[in-house]
mmCIF file of the C-alpha atoms, coordinates in Angstrom:
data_MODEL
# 
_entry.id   MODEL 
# 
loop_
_atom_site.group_PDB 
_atom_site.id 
_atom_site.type_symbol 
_atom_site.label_atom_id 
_atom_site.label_alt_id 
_atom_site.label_comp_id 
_atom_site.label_asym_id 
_atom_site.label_entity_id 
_atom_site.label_seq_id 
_atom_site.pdbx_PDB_ins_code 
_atom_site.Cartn_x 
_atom_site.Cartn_y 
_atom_site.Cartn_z 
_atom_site.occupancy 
_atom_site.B_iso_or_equiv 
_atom_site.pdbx_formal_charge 
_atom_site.auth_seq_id 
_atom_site.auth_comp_id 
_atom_site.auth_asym_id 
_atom_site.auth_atom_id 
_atom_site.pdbx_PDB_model_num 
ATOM 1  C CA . UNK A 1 1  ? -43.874 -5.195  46.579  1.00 0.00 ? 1  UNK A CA 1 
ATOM 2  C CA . UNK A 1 2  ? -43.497 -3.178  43.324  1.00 0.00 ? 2  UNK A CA 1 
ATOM 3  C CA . UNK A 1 3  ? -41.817 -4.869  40.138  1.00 0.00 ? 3  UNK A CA 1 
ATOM 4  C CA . UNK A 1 4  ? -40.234 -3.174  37.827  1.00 0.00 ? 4  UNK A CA 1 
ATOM 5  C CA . UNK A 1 5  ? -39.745 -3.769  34.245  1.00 0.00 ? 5  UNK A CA 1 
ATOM 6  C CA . UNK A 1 6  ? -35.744 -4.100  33.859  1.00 0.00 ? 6  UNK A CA 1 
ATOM 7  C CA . UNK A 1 7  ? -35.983 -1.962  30.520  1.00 0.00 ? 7  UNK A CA 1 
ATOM 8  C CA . UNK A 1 8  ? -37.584 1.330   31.440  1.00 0.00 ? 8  UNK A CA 1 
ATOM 9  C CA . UNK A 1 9  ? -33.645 2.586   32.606  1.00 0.00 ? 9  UNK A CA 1 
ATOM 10 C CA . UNK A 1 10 ? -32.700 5.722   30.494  1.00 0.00 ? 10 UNK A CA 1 
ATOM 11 C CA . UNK A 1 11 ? -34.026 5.751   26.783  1.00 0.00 ? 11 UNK A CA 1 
ATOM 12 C CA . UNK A 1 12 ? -31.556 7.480   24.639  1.00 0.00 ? 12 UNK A CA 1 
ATOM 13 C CA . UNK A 1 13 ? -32.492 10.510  22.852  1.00 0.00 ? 13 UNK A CA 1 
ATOM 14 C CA . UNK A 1 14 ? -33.603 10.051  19.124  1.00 0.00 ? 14 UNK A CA 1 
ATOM 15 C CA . UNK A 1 15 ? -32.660 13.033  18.241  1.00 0.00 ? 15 UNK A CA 1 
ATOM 16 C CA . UNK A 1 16 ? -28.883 12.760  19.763  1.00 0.00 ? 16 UNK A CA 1 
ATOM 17 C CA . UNK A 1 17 ? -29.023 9.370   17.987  1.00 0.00 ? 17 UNK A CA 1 
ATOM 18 C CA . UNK A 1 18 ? -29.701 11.191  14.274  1.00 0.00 ? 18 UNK A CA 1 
ATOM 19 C CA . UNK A 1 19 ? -27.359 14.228  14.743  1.00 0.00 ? 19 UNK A CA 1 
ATOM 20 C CA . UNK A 1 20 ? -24.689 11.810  15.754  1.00 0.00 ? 20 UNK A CA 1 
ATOM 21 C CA . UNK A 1 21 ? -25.707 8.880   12.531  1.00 0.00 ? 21 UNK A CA 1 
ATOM 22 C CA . UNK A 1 22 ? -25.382 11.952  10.782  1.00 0.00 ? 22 UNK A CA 1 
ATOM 23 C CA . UNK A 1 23 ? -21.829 13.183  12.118  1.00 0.00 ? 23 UNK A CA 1 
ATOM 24 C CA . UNK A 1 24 ? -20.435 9.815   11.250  1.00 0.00 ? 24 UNK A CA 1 
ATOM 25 C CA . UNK A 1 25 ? -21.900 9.981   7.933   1.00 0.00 ? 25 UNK A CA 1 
ATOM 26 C CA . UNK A 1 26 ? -20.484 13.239  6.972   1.00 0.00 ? 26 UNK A CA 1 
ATOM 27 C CA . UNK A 1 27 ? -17.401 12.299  8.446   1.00 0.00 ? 27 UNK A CA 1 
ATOM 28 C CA . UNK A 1 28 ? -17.442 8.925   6.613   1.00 0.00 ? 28 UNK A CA 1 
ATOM 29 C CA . UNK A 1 29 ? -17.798 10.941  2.986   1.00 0.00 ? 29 UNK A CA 1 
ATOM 30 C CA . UNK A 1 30 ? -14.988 13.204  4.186   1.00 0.00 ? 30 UNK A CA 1 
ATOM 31 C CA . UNK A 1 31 ? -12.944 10.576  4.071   1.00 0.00 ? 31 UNK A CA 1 
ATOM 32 C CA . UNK A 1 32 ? -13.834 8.627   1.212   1.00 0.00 ? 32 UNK A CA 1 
ATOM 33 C CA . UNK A 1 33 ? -13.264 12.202  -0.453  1.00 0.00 ? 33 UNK A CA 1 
ATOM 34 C CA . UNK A 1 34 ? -9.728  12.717  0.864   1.00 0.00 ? 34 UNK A CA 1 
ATOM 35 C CA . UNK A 1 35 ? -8.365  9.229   0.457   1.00 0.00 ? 35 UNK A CA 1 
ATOM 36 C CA . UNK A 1 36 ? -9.408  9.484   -3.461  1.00 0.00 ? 36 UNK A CA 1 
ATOM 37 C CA . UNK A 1 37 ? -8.334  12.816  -3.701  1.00 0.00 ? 37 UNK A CA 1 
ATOM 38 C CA . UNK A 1 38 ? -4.890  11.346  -2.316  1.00 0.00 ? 38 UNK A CA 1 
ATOM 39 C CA . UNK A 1 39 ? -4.598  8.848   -4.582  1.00 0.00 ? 39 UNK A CA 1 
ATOM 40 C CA . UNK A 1 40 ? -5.443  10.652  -8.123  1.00 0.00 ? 40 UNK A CA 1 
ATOM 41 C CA . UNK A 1 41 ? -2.662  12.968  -6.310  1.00 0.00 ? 41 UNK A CA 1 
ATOM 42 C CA . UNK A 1 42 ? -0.255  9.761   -6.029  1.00 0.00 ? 42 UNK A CA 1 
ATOM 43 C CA . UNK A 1 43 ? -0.909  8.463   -9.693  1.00 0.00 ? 43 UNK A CA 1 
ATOM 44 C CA . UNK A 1 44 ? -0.544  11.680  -11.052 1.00 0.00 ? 44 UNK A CA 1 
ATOM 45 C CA . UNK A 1 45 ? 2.707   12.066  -9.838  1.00 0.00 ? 45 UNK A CA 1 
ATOM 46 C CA . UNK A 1 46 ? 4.136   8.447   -10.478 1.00 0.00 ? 46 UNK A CA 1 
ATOM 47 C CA . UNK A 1 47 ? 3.229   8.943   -14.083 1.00 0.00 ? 47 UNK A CA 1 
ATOM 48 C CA . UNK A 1 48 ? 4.801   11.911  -14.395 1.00 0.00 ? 48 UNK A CA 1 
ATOM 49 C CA . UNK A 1 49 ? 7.985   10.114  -12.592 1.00 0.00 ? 49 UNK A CA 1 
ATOM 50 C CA . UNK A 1 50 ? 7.392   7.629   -15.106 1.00 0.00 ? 50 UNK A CA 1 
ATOM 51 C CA . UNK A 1 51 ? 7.509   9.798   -17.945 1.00 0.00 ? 51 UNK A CA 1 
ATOM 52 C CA . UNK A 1 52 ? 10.731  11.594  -16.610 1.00 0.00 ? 52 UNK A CA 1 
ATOM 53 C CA . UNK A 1 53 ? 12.383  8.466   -17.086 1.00 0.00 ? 53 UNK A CA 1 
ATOM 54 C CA . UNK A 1 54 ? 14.819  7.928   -19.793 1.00 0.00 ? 54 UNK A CA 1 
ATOM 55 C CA . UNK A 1 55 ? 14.089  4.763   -20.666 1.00 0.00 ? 55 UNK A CA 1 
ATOM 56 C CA . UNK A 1 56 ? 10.835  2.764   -19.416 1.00 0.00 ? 56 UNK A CA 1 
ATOM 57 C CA . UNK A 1 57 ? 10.688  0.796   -16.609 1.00 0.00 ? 57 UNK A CA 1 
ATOM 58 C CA . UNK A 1 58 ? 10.286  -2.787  -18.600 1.00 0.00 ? 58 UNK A CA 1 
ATOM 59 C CA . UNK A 1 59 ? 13.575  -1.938  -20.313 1.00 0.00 ? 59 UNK A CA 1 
ATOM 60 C CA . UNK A 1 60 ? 15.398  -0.617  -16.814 1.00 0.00 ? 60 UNK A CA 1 
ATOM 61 C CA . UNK A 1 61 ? 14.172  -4.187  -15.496 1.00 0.00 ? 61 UNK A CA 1 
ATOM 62 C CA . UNK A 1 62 ? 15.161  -5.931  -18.640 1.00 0.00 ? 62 UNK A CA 1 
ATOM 63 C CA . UNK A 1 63 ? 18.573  -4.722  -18.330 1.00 0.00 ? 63 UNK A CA 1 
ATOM 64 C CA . UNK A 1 64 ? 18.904  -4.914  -14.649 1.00 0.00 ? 64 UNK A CA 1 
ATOM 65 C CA . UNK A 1 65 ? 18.086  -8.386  -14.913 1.00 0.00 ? 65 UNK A CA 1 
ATOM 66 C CA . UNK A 1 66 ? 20.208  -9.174  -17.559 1.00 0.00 ? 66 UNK A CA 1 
ATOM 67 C CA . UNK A 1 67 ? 22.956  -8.014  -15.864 1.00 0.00 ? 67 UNK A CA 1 
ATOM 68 C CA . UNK A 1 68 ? 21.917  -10.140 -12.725 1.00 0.00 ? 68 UNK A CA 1 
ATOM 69 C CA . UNK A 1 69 ? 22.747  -13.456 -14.715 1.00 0.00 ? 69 UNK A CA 1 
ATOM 70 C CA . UNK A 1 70 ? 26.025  -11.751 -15.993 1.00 0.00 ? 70 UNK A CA 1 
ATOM 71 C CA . UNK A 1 71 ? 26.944  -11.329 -12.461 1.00 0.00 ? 71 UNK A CA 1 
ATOM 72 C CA . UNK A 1 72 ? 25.627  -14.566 -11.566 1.00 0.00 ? 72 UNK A CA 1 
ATOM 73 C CA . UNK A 1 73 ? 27.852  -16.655 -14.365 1.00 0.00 ? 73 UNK A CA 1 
ATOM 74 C CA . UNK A 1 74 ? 30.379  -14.490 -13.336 1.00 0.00 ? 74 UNK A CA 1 
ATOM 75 C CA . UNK A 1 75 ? 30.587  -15.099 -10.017 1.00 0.00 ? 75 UNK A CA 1 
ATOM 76 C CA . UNK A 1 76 ? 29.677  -19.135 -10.754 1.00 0.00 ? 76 UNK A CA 1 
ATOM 77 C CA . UNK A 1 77 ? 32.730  -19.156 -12.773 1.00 0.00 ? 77 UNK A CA 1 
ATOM 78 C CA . UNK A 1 78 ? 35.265  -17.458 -10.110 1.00 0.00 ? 78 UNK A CA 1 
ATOM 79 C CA . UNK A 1 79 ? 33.881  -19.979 -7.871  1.00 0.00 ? 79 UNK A CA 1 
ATOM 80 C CA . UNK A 1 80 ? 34.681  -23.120 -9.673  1.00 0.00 ? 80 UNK A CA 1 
ATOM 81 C CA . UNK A 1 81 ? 38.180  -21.952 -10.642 1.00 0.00 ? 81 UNK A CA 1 
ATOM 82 C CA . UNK A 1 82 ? 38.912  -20.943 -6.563  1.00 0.00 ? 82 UNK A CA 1 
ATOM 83 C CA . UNK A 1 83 ? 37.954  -24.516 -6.455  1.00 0.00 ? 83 UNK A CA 1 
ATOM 84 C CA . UNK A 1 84 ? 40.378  -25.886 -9.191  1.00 0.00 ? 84 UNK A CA 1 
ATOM 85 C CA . UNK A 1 85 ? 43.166  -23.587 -7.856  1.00 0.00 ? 85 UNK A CA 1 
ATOM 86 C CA . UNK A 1 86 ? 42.741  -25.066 -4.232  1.00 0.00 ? 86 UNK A CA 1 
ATOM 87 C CA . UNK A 1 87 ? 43.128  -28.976 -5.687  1.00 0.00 ? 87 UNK A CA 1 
ATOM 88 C CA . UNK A 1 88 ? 45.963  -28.651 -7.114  1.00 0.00 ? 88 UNK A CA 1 
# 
């Protein structure tokens, strides 16, 4: 009877295991490098969007909201007085 040790199965090769560490590595860095070069890209753009604008974008939401209550009031008011118009 022989016994074997159950771990001497195939060893992987060290230096498969560095090019490969190293592949991932460089690949990891490539991509870091992209995704910021992507995004200065993106901000560079919406400010210039931003500064194409006529007005800036706290006074387009000022006034868009302000008109949102108009509407709202508005419509509030139209309501109440279909309700009137219906009692009577």
């Amino acid at each position: 009877m022989t016994t074997q040790s159950p771990t001497t199965g195939v060893r992987p090769s060290s230096t498969a295991m560095i090019v490969g560490i190293s592949l991932v590595a460089t690949g990891g860095m490539i991509a870091i490098c992209g995704v910021g070069l992507a995004g200065a890209v993106m901000v560079k753009g919406a400010r210039r969007w931003i500064r194409a604008q006529q007005a800036p974008p706290t006074a387009i939401t000022g006034r868009k909201l302000g008109q949102a209550k108009v509407a709202t009031t508005a419509t509030s008011a139209w309501q109440s007085g279909m309700a009137g118009s219906r009692a009577r």
